[in-house]
N, C-alpha and C positions, 0 to 999 in steps of 0.2 A: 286818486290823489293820495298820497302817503302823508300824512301827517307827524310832525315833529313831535317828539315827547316831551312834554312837559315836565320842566325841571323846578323841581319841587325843593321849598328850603329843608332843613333836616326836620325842624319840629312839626312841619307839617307830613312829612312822611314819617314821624313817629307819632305824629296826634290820629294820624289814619290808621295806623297799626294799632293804637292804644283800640280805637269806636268800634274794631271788626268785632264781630260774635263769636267767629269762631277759628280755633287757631290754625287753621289754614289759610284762611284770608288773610289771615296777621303777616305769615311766611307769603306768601305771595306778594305784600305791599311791601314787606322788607326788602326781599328777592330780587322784584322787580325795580328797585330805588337804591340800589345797592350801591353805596361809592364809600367811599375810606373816610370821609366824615363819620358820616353814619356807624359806621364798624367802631372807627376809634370812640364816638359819645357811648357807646353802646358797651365794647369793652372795657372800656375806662369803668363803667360803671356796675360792670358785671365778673370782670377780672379782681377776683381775691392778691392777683399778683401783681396787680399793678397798681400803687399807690403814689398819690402827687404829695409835692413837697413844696404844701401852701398851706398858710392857716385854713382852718375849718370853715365855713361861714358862707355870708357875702361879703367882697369887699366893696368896698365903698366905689363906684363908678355911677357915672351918668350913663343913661340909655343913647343909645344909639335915636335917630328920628328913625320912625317903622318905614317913613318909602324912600329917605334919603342913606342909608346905613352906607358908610365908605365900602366895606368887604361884603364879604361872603366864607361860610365855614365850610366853604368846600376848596377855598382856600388858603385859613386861616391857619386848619386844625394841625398843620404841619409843626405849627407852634407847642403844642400838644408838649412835644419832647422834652421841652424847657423846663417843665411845670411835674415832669414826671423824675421821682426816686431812681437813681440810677443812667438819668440822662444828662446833657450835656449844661442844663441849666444846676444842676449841682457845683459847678465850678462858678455860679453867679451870687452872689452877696443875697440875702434874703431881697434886700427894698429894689434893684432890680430886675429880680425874678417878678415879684408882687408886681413891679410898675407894666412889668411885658404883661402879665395877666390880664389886669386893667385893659389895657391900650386894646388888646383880644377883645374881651367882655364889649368896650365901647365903638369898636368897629362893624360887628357885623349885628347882625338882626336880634333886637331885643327879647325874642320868644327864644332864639337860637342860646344867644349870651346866659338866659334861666336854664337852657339844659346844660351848657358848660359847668356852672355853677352846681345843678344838680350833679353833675359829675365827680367835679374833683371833691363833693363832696359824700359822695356813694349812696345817694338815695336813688333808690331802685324804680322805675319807671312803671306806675300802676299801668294793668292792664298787657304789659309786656315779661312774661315771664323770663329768668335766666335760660331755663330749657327753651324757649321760643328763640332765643339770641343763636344759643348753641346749635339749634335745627338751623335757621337761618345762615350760620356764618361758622359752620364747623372750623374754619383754621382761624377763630379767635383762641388766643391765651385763656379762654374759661375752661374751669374743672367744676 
């Protein structure tokens, strides 16, 4: 019997990669869990060239409920573009952009919505090096 893989949220396939011991294991739960969420939370936060065009911080949103959350950031992170210097949300008013963040943050999964937020705000994800990103995901934007 073939068994279906289990589709795992982003934070739990970087809280997996965060517990391995050794950085193989880490490239291999990356590797193998590899989808464009993933890549964008990861570049976003690893990319010196890619900076968002949102205050600093948290902003202010209600969580998501953890089993009822509307999304998923394997859907969401499309949004991603909005929130980025250089992209299409640049033609949007500050409290628009900000509202679309929110609306992100309060949609999908509350563990997900803290790495977004780690994101745009470029804190580095312990346990997952830069160079573990760049083995993992060579045609990211990182140098």
């Amino acid at each position: 019997m073939v068994m279906d893989k289990i589709t795992l949220h982003i934070h739990e396939i970087i809280d997996r990669a965060k517990k391995a011991r050794t950085k193989e294991k880490k490239l291999n739960i990356l590797k193998e869990n590899e989808n464009w969420a993933l890549k964008d939370i990861l570049g976003g936060i690893y990319s010196d060239d890619i900076k968002f065009n949102l205050p600093p911080g948290t902003p202010p949103y209600t969580e998501a409920n953890e089993g009822t959350f509307p999304s998923d950031l394997r859907r969401k992170h499309k949004d991603f573009r909005y929130f980025v210097i250089g992209g299409p949300g640049d033609k949007l008013n500050s409290v628009k952009r900000e509202t679309m963040f929110i609306g992100l943050l309060e949609a999908i999964h509350p563990k997900d919505a803290e790495l977004v937020v780690q994101m745009i705000n470029k804190q580095k994800v312990d346990g997952i090096t830069k160079n573990v990103v760049m083995e993992a995901f060579p045609t990211l934007p990182i140098k």
